[in-house]
C-alpha positions as CSV (number, residue, x, y, z in Angstrom):
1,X,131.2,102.6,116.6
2,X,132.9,100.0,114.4
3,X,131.6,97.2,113.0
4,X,133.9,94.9,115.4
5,X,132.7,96.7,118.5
6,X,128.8,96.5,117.7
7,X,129.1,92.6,117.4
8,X,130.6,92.2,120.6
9,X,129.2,94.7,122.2
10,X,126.0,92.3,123.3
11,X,128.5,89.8,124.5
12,X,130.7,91.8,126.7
13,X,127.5,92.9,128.8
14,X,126.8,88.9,128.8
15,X,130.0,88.3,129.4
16,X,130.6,90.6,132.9
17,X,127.6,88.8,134.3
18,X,129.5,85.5,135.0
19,X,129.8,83.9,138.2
20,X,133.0,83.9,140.1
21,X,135.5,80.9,138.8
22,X,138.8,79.8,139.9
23,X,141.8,82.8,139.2
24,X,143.1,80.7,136.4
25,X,140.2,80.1,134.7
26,X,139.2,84.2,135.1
27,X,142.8,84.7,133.6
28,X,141.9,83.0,130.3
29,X,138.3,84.0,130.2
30,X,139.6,87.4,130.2
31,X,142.3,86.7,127.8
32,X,140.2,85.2,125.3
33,X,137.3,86.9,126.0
34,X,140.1,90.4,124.7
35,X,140.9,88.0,121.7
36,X,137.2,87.7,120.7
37,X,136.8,91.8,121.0
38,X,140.0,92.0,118.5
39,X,139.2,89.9,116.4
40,X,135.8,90.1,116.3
41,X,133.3,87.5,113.8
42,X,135.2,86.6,110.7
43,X,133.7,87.9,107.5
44,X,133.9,86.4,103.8
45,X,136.9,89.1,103.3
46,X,139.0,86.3,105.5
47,X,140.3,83.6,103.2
48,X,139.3,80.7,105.7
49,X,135.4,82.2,105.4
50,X,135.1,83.2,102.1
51,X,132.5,81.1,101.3
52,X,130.4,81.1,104.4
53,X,129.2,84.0,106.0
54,X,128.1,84.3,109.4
55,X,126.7,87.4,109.3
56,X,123.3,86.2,110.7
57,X,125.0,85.0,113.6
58,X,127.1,88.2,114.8
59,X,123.0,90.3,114.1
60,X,121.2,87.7,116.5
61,X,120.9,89.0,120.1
62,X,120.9,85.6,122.3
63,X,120.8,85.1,125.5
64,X,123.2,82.9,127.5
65,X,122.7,79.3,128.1
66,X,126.0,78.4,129.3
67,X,126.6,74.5,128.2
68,X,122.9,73.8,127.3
69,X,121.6,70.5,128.7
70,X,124.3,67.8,128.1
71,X,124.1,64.0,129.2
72,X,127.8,62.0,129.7
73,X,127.5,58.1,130.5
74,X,130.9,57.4,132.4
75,X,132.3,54.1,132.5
76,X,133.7,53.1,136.5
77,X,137.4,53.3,134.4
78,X,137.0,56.8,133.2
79,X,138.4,58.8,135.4
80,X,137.7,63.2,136.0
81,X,140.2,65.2,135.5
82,X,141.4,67.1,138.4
83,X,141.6,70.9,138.4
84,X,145.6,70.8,137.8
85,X,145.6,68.7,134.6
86,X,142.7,70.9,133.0
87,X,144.6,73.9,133.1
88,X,147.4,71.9,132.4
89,X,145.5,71.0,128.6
90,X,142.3,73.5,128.4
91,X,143.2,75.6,125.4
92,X,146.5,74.0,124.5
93,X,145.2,72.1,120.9
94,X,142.4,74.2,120.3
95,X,143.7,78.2,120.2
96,X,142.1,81.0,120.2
97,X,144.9,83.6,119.0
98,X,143.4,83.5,115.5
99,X,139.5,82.1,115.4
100,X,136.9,83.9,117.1
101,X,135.0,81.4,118.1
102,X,137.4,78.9,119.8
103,X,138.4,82.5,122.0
104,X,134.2,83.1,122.6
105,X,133.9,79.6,123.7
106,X,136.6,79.9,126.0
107,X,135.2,83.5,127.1
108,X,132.5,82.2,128.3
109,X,134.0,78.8,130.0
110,X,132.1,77.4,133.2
111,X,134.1,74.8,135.1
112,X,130.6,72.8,136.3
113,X,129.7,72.7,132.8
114,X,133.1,71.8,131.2
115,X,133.3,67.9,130.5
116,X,136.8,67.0,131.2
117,X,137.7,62.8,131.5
118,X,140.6,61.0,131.0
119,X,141.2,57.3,130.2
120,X,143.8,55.9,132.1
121,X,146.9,54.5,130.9
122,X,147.1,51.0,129.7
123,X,142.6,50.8,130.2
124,X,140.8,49.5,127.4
125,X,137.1,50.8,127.4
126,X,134.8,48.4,125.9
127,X,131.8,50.8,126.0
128,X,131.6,54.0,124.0
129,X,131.2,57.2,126.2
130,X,128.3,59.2,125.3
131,X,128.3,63.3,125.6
132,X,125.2,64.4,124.7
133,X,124.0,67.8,124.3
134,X,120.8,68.9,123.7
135,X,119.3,72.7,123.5
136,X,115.5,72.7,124.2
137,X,113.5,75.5,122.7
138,X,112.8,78.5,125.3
139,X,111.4,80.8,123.2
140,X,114.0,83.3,122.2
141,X,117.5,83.1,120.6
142,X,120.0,81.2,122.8
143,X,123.8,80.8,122.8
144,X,125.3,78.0,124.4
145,X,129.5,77.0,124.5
146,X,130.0,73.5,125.3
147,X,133.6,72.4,126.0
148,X,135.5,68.9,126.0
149,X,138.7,67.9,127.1
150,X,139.3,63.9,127.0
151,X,142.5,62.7,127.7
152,X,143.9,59.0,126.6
153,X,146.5,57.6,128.3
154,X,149.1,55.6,126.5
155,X,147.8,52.3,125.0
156,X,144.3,52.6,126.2
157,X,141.6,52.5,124.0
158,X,138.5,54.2,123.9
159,X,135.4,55.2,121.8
160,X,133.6,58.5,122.3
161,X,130.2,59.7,120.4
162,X,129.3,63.4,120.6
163,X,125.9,63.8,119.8
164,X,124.2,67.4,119.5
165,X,120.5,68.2,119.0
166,X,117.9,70.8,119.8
167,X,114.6,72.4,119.0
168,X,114.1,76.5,118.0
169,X,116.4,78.7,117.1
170,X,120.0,79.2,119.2
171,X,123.6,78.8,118.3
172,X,125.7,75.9,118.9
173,X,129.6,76.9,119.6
174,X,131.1,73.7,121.2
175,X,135.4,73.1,121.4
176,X,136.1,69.6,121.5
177,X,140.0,68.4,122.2
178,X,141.4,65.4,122.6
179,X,144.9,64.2,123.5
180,X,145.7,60.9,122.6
181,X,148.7,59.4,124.3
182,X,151.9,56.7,122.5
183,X,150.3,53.7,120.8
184,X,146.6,54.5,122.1
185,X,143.5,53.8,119.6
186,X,141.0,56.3,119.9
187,X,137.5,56.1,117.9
188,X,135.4,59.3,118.0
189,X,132.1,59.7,116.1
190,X,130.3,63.2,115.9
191,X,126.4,63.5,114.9
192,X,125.0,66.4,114.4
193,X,121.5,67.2,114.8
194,X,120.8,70.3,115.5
195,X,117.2,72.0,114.6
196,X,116.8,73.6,111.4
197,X,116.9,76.8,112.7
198,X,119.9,76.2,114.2
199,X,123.5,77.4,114.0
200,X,126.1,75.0,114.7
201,X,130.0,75.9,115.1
202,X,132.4,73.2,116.4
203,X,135.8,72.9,116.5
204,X,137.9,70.4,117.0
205,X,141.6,70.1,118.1
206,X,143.3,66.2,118.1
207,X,147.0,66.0,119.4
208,X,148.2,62.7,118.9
209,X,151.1,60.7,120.1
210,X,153.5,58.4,118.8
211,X,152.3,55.9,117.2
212,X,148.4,56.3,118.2
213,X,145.8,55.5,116.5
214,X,142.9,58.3,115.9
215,X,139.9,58.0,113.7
216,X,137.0,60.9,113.6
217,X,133.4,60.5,111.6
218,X,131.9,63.5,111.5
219,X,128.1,63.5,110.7
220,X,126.2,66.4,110.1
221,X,122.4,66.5,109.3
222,X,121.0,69.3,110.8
223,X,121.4,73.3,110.9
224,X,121.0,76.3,108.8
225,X,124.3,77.6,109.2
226,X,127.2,74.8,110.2
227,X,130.6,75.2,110.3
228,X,133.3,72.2,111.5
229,X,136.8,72.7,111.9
230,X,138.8,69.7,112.8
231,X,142.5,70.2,113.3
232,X,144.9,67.1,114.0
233,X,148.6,67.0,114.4
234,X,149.9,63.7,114.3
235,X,153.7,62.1,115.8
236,X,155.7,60.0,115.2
237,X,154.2,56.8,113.4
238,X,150.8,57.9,114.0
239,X,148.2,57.1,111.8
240,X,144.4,59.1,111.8
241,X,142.0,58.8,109.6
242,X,139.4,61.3,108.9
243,X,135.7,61.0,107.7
244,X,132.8,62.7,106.8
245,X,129.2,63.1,105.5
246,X,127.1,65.8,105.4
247,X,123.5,66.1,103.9
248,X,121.9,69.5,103.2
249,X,118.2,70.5,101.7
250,X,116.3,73.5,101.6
251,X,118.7,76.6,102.3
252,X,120.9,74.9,104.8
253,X,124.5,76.2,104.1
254,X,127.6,73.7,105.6
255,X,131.1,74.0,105.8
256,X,133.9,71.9,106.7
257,X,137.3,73.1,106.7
258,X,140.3,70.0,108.1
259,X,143.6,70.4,108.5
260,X,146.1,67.2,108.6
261,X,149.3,68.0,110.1
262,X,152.2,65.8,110.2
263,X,154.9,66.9,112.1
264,X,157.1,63.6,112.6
265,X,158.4,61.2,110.3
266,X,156.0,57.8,109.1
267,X,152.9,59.1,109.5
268,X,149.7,57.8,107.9
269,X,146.7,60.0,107.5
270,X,143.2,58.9,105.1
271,X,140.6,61.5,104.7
272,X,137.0,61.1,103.0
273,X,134.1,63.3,103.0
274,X,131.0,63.4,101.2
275,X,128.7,65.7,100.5
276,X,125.0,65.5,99.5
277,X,123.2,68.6,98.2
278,X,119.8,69.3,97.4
279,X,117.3,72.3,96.6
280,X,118.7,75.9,97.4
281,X,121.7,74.1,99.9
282,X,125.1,75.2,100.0
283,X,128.5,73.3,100.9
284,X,132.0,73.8,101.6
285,X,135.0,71.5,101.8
286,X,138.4,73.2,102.4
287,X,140.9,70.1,103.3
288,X,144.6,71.1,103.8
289,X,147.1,68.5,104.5
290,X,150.4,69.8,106.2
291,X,153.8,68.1,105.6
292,X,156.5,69.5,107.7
293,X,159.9,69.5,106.9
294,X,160.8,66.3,109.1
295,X,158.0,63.9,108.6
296,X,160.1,62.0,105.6
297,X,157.9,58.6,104.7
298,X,154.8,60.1,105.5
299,X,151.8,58.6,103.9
300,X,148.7,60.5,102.9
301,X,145.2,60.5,101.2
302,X,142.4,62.8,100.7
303,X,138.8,62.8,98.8
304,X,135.6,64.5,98.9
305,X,132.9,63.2,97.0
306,X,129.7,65.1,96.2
307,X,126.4,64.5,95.2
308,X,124.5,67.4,93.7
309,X,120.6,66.4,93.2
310,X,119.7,70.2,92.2
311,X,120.2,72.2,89.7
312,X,120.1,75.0,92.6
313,X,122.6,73.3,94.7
314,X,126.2,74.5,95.3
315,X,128.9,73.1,96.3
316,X,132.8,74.5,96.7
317,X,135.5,72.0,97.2
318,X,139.5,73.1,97.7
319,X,141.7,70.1,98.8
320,X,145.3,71.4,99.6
321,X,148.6,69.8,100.1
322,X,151.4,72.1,102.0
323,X,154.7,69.4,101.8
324,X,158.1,70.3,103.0
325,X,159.6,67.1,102.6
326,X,160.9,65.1,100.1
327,X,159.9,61.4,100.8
328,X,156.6,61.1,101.2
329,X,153.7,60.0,99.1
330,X,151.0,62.1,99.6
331,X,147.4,62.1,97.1
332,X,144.1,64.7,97.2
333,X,141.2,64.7,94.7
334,X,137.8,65.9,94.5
335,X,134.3,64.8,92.9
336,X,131.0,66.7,92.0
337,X,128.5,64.4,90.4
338,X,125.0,63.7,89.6
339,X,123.1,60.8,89.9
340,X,124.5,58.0,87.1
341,X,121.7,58.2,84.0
342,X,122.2,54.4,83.3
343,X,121.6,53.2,87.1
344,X,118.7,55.3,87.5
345,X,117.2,53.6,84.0
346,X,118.5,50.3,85.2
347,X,116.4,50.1,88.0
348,X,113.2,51.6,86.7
349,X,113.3,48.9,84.4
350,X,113.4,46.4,87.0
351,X,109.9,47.7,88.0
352,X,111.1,50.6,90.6
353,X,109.7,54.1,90.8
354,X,111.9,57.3,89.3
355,X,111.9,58.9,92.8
356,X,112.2,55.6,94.6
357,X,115.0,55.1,92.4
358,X,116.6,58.3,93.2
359,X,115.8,57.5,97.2
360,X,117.9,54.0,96.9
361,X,120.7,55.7,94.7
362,X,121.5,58.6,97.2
363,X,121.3,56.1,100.0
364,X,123.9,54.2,98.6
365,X,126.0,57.3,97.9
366,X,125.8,57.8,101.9
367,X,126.4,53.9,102.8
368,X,130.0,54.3,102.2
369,X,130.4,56.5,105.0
370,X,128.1,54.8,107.5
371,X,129.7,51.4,106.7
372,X,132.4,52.8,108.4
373,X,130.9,53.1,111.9
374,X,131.9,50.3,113.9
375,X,129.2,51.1,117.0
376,X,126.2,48.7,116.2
377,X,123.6,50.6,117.3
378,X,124.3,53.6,116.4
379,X,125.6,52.6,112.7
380,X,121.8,51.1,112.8
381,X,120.3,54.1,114.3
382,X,121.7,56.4,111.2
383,X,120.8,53.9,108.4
384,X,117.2,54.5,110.0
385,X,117.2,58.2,109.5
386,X,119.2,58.3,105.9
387,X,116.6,56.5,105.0
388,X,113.5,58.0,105.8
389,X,115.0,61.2,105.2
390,X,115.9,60.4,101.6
391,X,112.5,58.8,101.0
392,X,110.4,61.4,102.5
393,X,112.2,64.5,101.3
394,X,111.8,62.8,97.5
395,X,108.4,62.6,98.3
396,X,107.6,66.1,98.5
């Protein structure tokens, strides 16, 4: 038996045991569900995973747990999407011909668990919708697939938090697209919180249309094993920025992989990340920024930052640029640093403690992200936890 057939082995016996669905959805269950079995998990012999293995993942029996537990707070203006305009989308910005994952998510799609919304043309939604999912602990290994679709008419505006958590061990694959219409502003904020003995793989596909406005914070804190991949193609005079922070301790082991792609001419795209690292932990940044051949006067930035408190610590960082066009102005760096000598010693001489120090320092580091985050209470909710998770992990 080959390697590829024992991994998926578990899952096809899983995978004959859904219940019945719709003929459409059965068609790309099965389609994707034949992509997975091809493919099979991706190993550090494939460039895209060469740094992050996910070999305890593909061992792990788990049991099914469909969608887990997930919460969505609907505003009267959001509308569901009827059963014509998700197959219509499902699957259209997030593919599963070449990652596993997307086409084992889609494998194992259920239409009462899939959270599918749209904001109507021309609405402006003053509240942010909430999806929430949560995995409780049930005693053994457990997989769950959560799937989003939002769609944004033109010129609305809308913000949308995704917030995952959980307790025990279980694995986390959630697909998460979005399709923002001409000239509409869409804010979406990620937050990862998954237990420490979880795995966590997400993906997520952005299509965006003329003119729109798209901006993504992703914020991961939790997880042993995490992997993000967000993927956004923009139009014609669209402009997207893309942000990240990610904090890791212990073993945990994270990596983010974007990919920018500008497809029409005046496009604007910014893109920070930043990484902090501590003990054993492990990171990965792989940021690729696509020009194609008719986006002339496109306009685009890239950085990751990271902050290395350990000796022990690793992070790899590989910002790309792919340009096919002449006339465009397009900028990528990269940053692995330690805390700064002279503002540690500056504060200890105003009377502050060395690890204190180091607490306020790495705070500060994060700040730059968080700043960014334009929901109140959530922006206050995450200064709470930086914070006591700097100070108490400094006080060990």
């Amino acid at each position: 038996m080959t390697a590829v057939a024992e991994q998926t082995g578990a899952w096809l016996a899983e995978f004959t045991q859904l219940p019945a669905a719709a003929p459409w959805v059965r068609e790309l269950r099965e389609a994707a569900f034949q992509r997975f079995a091809t493919l099979g998990f991706p190993t550090t012999h494939d460039e895209e995973w060469r740094f992050t293995s996910v070999a305890p993942i593909a061992r792990t029996n788990f049991q099914p747990g469909g969608a887990g537990d997930y919460w969505l707070n609907r505003p009267s203006t959001v509308e569901v999407l009827s059963a014509e305009e998700v197959r219509r989308h499902l699957a259209h910005y997030a593919a599963f011909d070449h990652n596993a994952f997307v086409a084992l998510n889609t494998a194992f799609l259920r239409e009462e668990r899939l959270v599918a919304i749209r904001i109507p043309a021309g609405a402006v939604i003053g509240t942010p919708i909430e999806i929430r999912y949560d995995v409780q602990d049930c005693g053994h290994p457990m997989a769950v697939h959560p799937r989003t679709l939002i769609l944004a008419g033109a010129d609305s505006h809308c913000t949308i938090v995704e917030t995952y958590s959980g307790a025990g061990t279980y694995f986390t694959n959630a697909v998460t697209e979005i399709v923002a219409g001409d000239r509409a502003v869409v804010d979406h904020y990620k937050i990862q919180r998954e237990s420490l003995e979880a795995f966590h793989v997400a993906t997520l596909g952005a299509q965006l249309g003329r003119s729109a406005n798209f901006v993504s914070h992703s914020i991961s804190l939790g997880g042993a094993l995490v992997r993000n991949d967000v993927n956004v193609v923009l139009s014609e005079g669209t402009e997207a920025t893309i942000n990240g922070l990610y904090i890791v301790n212990g073993t945990q082991h994270i990596d983010n992989h974007t990919s920018i792609d500008h497809v029409k001419p005046h496009g604007t795209s910014h893109e920070l990340y930043k990484g902090i690292l501590d003990d054993q932990a492990r990171a990965v940044f792989n940021g690729r920024i696509i020009v194609r051949q008719d986006a002339q006067k496109t306009d685009s930035k890239q950085t990751n930052k990271n902050l290395v408190l350990s000796d022990d610590a690793v992070i790899d960082t590989k910002p790309e640029l792919q340009i096919w066009a002449d006339d465009v102005r397009c900028t990528h760096g990269a940053t692995i640093g330690q805390l700064d000598a002279e503002s540690l010693f500056y504060l200890q001489s105003r009377g502050i403690g060395k690890q204190q120090a180091r607490s306020l320092l790495t705070y500060a580091f994060a700040q730059d992200i968080v700043d960014r985050i334009k929901i109140p209470a959530l922006k206050d909710s995450l200064e709470r936890i930086l914070f006591e998770k700097f100070h108490e992990h400094r006080e060990k």
